[in-house]
N, C-alpha and C positions, 0 to 999 in steps of 0.2 A: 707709605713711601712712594714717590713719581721717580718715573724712568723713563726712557723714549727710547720708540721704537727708531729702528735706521735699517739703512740698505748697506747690506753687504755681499759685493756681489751681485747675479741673482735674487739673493733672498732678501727677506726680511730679520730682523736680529733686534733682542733687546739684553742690554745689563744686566745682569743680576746683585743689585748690592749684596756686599760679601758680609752684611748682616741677616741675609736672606739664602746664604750657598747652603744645600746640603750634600754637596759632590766636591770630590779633588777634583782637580783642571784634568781635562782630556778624557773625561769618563763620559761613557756613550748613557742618554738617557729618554725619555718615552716622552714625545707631544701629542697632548689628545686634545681636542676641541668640543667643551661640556656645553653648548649653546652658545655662551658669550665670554664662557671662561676659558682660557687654556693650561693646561693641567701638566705640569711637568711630575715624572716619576723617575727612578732610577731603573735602568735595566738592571736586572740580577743577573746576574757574571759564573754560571757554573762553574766548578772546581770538581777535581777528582776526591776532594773531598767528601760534595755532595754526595757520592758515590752512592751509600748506604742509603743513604736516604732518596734517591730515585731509586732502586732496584726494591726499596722496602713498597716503591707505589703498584706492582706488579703484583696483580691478585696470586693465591698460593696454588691455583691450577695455569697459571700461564705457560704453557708448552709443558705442561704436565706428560703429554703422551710423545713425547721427544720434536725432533727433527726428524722432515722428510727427508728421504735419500734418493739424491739426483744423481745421474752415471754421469762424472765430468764428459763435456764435450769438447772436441777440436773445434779453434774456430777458424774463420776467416779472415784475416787481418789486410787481403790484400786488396781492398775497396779505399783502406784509410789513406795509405802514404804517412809519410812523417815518421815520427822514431816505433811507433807501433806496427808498422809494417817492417821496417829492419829486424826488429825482434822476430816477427813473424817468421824474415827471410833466411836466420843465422839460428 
C-alpha cells in the first residue's frame, strides 16, 4: 500500500489506511526509528486493574524490614507566595 507523507503544522504526518489501523482514533502511541524503518507501537494504558499484576512484580523482600520513621517537620512556606503561603499564614 502507498501513502504520502505531508506537513501538518510543524510536523510531518502520514495516513494510515484503515486497512492498516490497530488503534481507536485519539489513542496515544510509540514512534521509534529502526534505521530506515519507523515502527509505530501502541502505549499500554495502565488501569487499576493492572494493579495485581504490578504489585506481583515486587520481589517478596521489598520493604521487608518496614518503613523508616521520620519526626514530621514544620516547614517554611513563606519564601513561595501564592496559595501555599496563605495556608501557611492561616
Amino acid at each position: 500500500m502507498l501513502t504520502r507523507v505531508f506537513k501538518s503544522g510543524n510536523s510531518l504526518a502520514v495516513r494510515i489506511p484503515k486497512e492498516l489501523g490497530f488503534v481507536d482514533s485519539a489513542q496515544d502511541i510509540e514512534v521509534e526509528r529502526v534505521g530506515n524503518t519507523l515502527v509505530l507501537r501502541r502505549v499500554a494504558q495502565e488501569t487499576i486493574g493492572d494493579l495485581t499484576e504490578i504489585l506481583a512484580a515486587f520481589p517478596p523482600s521489598f520493604m521487608a524490614g518496614g518503613r523508616e520513621f521520620h519526626e514530621e517537620q514544620e516547614r517554611d512556606w513563606s519564601g513561595l507566595g501564592g496559595a501555599g503561603a496563605d495556608k501557611a499564614q492561616g
